[in-house]
C-alpha positions as a printed NumPy array, in Angstrom:
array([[-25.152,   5.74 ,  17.632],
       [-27.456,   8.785,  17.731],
       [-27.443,  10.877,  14.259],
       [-28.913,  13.947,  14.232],
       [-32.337,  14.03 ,  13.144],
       [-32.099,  16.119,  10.351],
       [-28.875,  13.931,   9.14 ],
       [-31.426,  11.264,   9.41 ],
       [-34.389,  12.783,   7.475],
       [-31.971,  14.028,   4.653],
       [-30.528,  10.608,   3.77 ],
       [-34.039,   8.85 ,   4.115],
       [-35.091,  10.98 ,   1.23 ],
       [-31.832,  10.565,  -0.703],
       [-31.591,   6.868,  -0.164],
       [-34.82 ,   5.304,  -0.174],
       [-34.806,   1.527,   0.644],
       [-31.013,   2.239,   1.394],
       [-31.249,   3.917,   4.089],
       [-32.093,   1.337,   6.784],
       [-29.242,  -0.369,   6.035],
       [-27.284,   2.594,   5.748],
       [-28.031,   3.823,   9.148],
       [-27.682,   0.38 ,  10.486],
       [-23.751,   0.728,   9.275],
       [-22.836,   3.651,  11.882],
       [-23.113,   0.759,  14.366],
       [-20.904,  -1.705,  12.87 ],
       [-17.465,  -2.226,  13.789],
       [-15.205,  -0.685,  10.063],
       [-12.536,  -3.227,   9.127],
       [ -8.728,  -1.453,   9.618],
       [ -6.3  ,  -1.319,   6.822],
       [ -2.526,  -0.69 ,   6.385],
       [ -0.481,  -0.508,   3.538],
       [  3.287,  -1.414,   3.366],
       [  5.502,   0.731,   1.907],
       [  7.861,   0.103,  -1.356],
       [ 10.42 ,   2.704,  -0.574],
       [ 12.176,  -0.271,   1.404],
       [ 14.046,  -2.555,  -0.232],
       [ 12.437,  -5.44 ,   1.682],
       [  9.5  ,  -3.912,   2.431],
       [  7.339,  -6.743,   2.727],
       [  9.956,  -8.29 ,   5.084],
       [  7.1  ,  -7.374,   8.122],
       [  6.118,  -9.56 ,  11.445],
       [  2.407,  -9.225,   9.908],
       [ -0.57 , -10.542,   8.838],
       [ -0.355, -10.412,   4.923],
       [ -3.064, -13.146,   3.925],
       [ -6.104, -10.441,   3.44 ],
       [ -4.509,  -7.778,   0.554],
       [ -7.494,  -5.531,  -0.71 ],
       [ -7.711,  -5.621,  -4.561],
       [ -7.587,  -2.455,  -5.896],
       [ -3.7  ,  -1.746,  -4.141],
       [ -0.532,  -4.229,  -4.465],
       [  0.87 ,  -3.16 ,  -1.185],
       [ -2.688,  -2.482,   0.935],
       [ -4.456,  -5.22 ,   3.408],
       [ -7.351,  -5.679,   5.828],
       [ -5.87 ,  -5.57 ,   9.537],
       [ -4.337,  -3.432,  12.095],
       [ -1.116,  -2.112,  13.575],
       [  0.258,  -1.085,  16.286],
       [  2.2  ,   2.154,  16.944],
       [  4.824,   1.187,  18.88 ],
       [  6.048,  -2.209,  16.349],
       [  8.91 ,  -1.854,  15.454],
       [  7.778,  -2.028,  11.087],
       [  5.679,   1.312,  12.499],
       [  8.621,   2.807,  13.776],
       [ 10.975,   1.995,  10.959],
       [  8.117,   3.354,   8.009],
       [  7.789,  -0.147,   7.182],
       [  3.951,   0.056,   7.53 ],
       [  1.068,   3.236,   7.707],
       [ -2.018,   2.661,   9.243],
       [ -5.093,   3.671,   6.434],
       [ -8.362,   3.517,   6.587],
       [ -9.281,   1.055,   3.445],
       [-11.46 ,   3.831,   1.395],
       [ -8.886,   6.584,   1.835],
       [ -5.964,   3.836,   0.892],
       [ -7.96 ,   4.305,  -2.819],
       [ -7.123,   7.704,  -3.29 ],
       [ -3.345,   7.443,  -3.53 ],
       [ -4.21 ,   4.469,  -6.378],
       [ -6.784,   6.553,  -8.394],
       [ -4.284,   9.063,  -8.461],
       [ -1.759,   6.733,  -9.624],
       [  1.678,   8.887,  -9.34 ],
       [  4.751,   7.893, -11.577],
       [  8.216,   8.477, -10.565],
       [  9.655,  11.805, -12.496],
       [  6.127,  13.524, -12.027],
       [  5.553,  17.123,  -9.6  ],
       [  2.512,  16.192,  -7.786],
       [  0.636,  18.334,  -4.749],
       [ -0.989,  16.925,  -1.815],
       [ -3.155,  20.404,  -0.833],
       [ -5.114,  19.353,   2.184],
       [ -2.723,  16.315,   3.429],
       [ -2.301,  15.69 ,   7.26 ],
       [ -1.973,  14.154,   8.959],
       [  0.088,  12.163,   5.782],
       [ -1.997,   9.125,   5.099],
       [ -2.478,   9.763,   1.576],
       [  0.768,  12.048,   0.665],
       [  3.23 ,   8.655,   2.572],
       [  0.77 ,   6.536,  -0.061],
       [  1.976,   8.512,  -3.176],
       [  5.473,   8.597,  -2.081],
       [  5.758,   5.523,  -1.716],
       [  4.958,   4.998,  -5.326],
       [  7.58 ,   7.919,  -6.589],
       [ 10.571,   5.89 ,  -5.81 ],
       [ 12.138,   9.059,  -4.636],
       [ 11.997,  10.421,  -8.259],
       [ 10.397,  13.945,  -8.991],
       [  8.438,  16.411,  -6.648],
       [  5.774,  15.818,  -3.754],
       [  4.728,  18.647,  -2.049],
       [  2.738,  18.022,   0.589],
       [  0.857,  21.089,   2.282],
       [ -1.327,  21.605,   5.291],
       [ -2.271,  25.097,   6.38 ],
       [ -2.876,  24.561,   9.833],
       [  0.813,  24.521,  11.24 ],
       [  0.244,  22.155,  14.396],
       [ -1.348,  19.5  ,  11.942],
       [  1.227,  20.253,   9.351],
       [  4.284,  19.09 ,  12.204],
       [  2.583,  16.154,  12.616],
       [  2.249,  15.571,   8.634],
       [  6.833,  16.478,   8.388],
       [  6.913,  13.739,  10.813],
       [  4.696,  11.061,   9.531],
       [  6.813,  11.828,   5.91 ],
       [  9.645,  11.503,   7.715],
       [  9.43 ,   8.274,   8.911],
       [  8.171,   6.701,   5.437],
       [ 11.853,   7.712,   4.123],
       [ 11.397,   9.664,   1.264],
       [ 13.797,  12.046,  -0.266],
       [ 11.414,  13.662,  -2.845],
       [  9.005,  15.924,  -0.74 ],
       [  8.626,  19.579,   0.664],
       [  6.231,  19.836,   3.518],
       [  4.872,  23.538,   3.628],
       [  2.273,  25.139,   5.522],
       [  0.422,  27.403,   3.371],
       [ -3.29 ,  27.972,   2.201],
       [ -3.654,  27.465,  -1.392],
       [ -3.503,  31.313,  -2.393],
       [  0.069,  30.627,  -1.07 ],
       [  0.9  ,  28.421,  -2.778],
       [  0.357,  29.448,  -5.986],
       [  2.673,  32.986,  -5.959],
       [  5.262,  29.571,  -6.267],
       [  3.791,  27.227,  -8.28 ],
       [  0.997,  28.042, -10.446],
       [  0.444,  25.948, -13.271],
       [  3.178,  23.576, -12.139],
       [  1.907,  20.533, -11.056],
       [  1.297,  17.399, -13.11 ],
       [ -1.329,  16.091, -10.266],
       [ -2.841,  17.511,  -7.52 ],
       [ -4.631,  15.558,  -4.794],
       [ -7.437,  17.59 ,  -3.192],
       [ -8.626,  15.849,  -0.217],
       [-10.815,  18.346,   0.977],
       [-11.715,  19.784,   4.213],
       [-15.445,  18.514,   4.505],
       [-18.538,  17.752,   6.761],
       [-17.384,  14.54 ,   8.112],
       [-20.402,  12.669,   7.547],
       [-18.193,   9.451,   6.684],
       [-16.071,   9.64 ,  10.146],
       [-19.087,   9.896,  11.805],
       [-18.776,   6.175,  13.02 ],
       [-14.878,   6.378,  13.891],
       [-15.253,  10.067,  15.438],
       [-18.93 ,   9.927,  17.093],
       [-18.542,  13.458,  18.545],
       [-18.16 ,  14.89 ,  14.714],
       [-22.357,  15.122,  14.826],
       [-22.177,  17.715,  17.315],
       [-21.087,  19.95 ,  14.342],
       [-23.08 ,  18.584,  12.061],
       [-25.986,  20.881,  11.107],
       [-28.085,  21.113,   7.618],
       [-26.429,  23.446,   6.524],
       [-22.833,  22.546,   7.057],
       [-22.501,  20.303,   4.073],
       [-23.391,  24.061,   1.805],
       [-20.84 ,  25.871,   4.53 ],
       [-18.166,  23.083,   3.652],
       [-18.962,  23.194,  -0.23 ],
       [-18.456,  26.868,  -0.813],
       [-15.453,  26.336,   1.193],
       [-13.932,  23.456,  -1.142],
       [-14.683,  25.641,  -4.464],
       [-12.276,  28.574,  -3.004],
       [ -9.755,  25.681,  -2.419],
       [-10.287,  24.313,  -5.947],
       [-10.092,  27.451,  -7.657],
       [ -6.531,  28.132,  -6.883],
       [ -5.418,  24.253,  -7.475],
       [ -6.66 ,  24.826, -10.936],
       [ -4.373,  27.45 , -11.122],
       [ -1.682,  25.036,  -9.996],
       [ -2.411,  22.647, -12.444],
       [ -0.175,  22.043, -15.426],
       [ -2.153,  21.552, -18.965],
       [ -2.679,  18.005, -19.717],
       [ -2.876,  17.754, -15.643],
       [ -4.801,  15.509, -13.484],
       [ -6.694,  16.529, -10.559],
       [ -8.123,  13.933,  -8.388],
       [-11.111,  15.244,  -5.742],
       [-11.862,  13.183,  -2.811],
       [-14.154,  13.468,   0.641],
       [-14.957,  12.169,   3.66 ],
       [-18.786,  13.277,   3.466],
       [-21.9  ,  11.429,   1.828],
       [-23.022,  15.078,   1.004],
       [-24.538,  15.845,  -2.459],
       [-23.541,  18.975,  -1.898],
       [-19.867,  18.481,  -1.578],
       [-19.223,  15.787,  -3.753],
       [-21.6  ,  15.195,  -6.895],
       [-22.04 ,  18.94 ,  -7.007],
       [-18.738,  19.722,  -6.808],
       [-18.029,  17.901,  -9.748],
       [-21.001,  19.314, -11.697],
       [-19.5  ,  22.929, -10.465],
       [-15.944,  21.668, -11.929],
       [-17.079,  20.767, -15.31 ],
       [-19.13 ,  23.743, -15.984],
       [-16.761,  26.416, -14.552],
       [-13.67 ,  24.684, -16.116],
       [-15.136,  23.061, -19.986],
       [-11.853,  22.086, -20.581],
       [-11.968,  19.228, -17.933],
       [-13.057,  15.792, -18.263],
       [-14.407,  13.281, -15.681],
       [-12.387,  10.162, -16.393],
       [-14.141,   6.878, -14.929],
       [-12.525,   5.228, -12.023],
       [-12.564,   1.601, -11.989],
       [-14.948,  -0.062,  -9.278],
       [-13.956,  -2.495,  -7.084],
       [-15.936,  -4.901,  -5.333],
       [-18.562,  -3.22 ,  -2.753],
       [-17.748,   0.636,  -4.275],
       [-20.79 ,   2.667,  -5.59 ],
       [-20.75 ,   4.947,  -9.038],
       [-21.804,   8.426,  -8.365],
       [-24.808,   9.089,  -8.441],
       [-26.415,  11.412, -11.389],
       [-29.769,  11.846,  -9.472],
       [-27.402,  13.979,  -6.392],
       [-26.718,  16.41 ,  -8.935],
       [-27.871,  17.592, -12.651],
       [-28.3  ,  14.192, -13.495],
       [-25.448,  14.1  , -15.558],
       [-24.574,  10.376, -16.46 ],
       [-21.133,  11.007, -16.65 ],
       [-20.573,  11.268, -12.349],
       [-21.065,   7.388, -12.63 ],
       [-17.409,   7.599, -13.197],
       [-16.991,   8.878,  -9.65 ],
       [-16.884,   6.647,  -6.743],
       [-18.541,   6.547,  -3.323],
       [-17.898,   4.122,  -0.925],
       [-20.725,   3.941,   1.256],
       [-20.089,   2.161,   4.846],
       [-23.133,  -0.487,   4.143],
       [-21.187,  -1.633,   0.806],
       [-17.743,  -1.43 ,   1.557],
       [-15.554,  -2.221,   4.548],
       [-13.882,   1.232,   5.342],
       [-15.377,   4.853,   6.146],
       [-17.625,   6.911,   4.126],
       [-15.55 ,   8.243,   1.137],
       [-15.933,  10.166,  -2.283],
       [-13.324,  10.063,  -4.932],
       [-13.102,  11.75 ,  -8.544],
       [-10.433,  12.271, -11.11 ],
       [-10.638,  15.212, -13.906],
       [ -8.193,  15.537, -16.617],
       [ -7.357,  18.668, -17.975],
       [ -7.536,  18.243, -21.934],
       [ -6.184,  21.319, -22.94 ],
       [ -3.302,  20.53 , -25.505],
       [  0.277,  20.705, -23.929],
       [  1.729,  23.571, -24.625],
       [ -1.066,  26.031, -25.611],
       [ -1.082,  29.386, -24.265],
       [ -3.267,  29.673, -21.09 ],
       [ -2.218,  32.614, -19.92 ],
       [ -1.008,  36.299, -21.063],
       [  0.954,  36.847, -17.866],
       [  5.056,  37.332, -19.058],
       [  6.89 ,  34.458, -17.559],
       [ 10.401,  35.422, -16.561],
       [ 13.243,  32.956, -16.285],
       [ 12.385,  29.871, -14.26 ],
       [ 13.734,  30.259, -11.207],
       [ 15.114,  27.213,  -8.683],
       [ 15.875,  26.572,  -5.071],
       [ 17.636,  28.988,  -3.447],
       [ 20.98 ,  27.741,  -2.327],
       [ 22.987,  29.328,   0.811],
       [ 26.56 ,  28.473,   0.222],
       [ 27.941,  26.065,   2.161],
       [ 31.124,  26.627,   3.84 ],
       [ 34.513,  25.258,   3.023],
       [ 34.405,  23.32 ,   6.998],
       [ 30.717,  21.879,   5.95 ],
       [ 31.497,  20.595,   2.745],
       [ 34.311,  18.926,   4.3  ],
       [ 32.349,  17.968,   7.468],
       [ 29.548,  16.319,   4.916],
       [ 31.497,  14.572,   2.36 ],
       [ 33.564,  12.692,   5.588],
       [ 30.52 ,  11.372,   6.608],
       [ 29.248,  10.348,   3.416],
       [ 32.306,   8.983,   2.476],
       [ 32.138,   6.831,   5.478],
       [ 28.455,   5.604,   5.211],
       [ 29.458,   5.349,   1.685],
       [ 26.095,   7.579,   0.785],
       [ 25.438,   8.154,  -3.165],
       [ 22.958,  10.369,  -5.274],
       [ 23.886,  13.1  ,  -2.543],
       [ 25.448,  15.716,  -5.252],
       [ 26.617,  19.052,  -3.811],
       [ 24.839,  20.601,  -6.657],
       [ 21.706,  19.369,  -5.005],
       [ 22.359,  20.636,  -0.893],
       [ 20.959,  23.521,   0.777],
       [ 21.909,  24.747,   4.135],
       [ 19.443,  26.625,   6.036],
       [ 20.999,  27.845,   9.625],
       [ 22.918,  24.82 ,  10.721],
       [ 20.621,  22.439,   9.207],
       [ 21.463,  20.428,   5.295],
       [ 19.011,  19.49 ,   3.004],
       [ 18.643,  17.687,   0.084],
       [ 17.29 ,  19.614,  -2.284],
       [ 17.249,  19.1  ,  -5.941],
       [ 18.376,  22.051,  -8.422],
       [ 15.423,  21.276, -10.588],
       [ 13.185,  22.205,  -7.827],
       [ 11.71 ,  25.753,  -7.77 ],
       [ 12.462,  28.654,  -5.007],
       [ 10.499,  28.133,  -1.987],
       [ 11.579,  30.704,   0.044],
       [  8.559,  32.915,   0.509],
       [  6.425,  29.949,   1.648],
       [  5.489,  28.965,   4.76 ],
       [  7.279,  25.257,   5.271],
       [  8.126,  22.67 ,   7.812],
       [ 10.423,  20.392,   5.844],
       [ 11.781,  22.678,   2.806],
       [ 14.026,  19.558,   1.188],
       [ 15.012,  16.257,   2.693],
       [ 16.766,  16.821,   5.792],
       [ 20.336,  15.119,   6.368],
       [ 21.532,  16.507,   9.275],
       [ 22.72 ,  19.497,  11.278],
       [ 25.789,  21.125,  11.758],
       [ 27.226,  21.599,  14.933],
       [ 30.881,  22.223,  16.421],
       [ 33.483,  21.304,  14.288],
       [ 31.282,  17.974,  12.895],
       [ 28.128,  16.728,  11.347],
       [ 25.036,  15.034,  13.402],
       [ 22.902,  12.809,  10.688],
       [ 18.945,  13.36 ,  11.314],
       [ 16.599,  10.827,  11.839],
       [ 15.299,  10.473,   8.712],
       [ 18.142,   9.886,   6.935],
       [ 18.441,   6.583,   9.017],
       [ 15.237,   5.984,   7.675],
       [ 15.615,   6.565,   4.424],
       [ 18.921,   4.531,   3.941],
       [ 19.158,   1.166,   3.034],
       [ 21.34 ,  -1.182,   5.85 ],
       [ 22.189,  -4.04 ,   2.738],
       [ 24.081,  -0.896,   1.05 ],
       [ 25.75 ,   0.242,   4.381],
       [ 28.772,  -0.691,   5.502],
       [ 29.007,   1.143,   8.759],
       [ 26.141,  -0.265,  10.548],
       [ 25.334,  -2.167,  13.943],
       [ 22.574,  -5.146,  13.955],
       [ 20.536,  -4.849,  17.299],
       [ 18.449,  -7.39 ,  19.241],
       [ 14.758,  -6.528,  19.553],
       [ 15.339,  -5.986,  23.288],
       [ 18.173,  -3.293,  22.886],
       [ 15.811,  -1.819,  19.842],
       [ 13.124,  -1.594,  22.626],
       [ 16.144,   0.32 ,  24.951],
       [ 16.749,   2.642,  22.044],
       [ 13.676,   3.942,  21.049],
       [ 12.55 ,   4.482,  24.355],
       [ 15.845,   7.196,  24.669],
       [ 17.984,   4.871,  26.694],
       [ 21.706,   3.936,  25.736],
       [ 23.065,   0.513,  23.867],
       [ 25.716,  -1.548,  26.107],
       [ 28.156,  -3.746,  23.76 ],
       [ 29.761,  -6.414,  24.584],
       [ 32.662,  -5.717,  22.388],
       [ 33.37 ,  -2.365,  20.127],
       [ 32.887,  -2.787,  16.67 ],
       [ 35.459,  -3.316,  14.45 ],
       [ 35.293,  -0.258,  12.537],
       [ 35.736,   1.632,  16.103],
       [ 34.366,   4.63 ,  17.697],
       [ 31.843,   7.136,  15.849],
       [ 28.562,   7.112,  13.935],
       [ 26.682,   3.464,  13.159],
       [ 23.618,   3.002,  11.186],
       [ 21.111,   1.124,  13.585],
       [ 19.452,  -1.989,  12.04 ],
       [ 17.244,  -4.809,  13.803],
       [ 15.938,  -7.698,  11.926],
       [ 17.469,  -5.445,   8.953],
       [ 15.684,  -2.36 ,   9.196],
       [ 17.679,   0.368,   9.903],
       [ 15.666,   2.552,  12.951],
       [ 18.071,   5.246,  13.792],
       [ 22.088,   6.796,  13.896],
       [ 23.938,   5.909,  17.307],
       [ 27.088,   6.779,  18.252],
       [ 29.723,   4.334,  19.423],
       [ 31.974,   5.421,  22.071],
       [ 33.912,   2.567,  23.706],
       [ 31.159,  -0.278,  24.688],
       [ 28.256,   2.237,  24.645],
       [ 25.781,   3.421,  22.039],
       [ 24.92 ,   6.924,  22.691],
       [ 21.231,   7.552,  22.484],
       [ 19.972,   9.815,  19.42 ],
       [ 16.423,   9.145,  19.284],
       [ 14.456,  12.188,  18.661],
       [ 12.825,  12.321,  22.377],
       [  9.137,  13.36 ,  21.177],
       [  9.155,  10.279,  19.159],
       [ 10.142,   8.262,  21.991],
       [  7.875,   4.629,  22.74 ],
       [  7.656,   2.222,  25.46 ]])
């Protein structure tokens, strides 16, 4: 591929007897990557290749997938490049903890720590530019977690809600590109020298207010999609000296990953402990990852700002006919951990939204809770990601599909039966080859079509 010449001079300094080699790597083909996702109880029930994992993730492997399978469709599988799949495990998120995705659509990284949450704590998952962030609700939707609030905010935003609340944060920032340059070969038409400085000034904005975020004690974990100097080794070295209180905490190299490199920035030997995985060394896209810990004792007193009583999720009252409407249909489905206490409605829609969580409501959001379903005329329509989210061996009101009518279904047609189900007309849970893909409703010998039509394949 052609790289712009000054992209070319600028990495023949920095690398040396690399660089050959390293430009040689823009023209090779990058090995794909997916990871399969925990969340589901059989989750590595999958019509796929399994026989190349990658080491450094127990549920990541070399290959591809397609979009319209039907372990896509049910959030059975994500689709990662194999150097961002390493962010999610540097990170290393434990159920219970709050943890902030800032910069995360399209959702490759934010589905990744979800998946390892088990539906326990907080995820928040933000993108500020609103027609990325629709596409980020949806690809969170579809991994079936009931743990995470997708907002749309820049980080100022954000932090009038949660400063200093997070126990991670996941800063995947908004860089030069130089690593996608390979994938995306029209990215070097906005390359220019001094984009990677542009870019950097940029990213310390966006990392001054997700310090502010940051609980004491807290993580923060830094990554790119550049080989810059500039926005990665420098970054770091602006970190450390404008926050002393931070550490750089070694991240363990696998096979084919670089350290960081000393010589990019002050020389400090510490940036070893960073990562890069350059594309003539390791099999996925340019990447830079590195994780800070805040070592500030827990509990000392940061700031001299009054804090006033904590205050949680802001709760319109549901109405006598809802709470009804709701607890039929859970009843029915036999649906648990779904505590009143823990329900929002916001116009017609319900969410699932836990009282621990704080107020949210002067954010910017797509998907404020886990969304369960809408209200409409006298009864209760389950969403699409609830479907998703359940699990068919604990349902008792479901339907088991051929592949064929599967196919029919997600492609917004109607079911024909051969006989009605047992349990008669009304609300099924969907399931082929046991994954549950979607609600239908059974009226006579027909399942009426619910698919969500822009999701619609085949």
């Amino acid at each position: 591929m052609n790289l712009p010449d000054e992209f070319i001079e600028k990495y023949t300094k920095l690398l040396g007897d690399e660089a050959e080699s390293f430009f040689e790597s823009f023209d090779t083909e990058p090995q794909k990557g997916f990871r399969l996702n925990p969340l589901k109880s059989n989750y590595q029930n999958v019509a796929l290749n399994l026989e190349h994992p990658v080491d450094y993730s127990a549920v990541g492997y070399v290959g591809s997938v397609s979009g319209n399978s039907l372990e896509h469709q049910t959030g059975y599988v994500y689709s990662q490049d194999l150097s961002a799949m390493y962010v999610g495990e540097v990170c290393g998120p434990r159920p219970g903890e709050k943890i902030l995705d800032l910069c995360a659509a399209p959702g490759g990284k934010s589905s990744h720590l979800a998946s390892l949450m088990n539906n326990e704590g907080l995820l928040v998952s933000n993108e500020i530019n609103r027609k990325r962030a629709l596409v980020l609700a949806e690809n969170m939707e579809r991994i079936g977690a009931r743990n995470v609030i997708v907002t749309n905010e820049d980080p100022a935003g954000l932090l009038k809600t949660f400063e200093q609340f997070f126990d991670k944060i996941v800063v995947d920032a908004p860089c030069s590109g130089e690593g996608m340059f390979r994938k995306d070969h029209a990215a070097t038409k906005y390359w220019h020298k001094d984009y990677p400085n542009e870019c950097a000034a940029r990213q310390k904005l966006i990392l001054a207010d997700a310090m502010k975020m940051l609980k004491q004690g807290g993580t923060l974990v830094y990554s790119t999609c550049t080989f810059a100097p500039e926005e990665d080794e420098q970054i770091i070295t602006w970190l450390l000296n404008e926050y002393p209180y931070l550490e750089l905490v070694p991240i363990k190299k696998y096979s084919g990953m670089d350290e960081g490199r000393p010589a990019f920035s002050d020389g400090n030997e510490e940036l070893r402990g960073c990562v890069r995985l350059m594309m003539h060394h390791f099999k996925g896209e340019g990447h830079f990852i590195a994780k800070l810990k805040d070592m500030r004792p827990v509990g000392e007193n940061v700031s001299k700002k009054k804090k006033g009583k904590k205050k949680h999720g802001k709760k319109a009252a549901m109405s006598s006919e809802q709470v009804e409407l709701w607890q039929n249909f859970a009843k029915e489905f036999e649906l648990e951990g779904f505590s009143l206490s823990n329900l929002k409605v916001l116009g017609d829609h319900l969410y699932l939204y836990q009282e621990s969580w704080p107020d949210i409501s002067r954010l910017k959001f797509i998907r404020p809770g886990f969304l369960l379903g809408t209200f409409k005329k006298k009864r209760f329509e389950p969403s699409y990601g609830l479907a998703l989210a359940l699990d068919p061996t604990k349902c008792q009101r479901k339907l088991a599909v051929e592949k064929e009518d599967w196919q029919k279904y997600v492609a917004g047609n109607v079911i024909s039966l051969k006989e009605r189900p047992a349990q008669g007309n009304g609300w099924y849970l969907l399931e082929c080859e046991d994954k549950a893909f979607a609600f239908g409703k059974v009226v006579d010998l027909t399942v009426k079509n619910f698919f969500p039509k822009g999701l619609r394949i085949f």
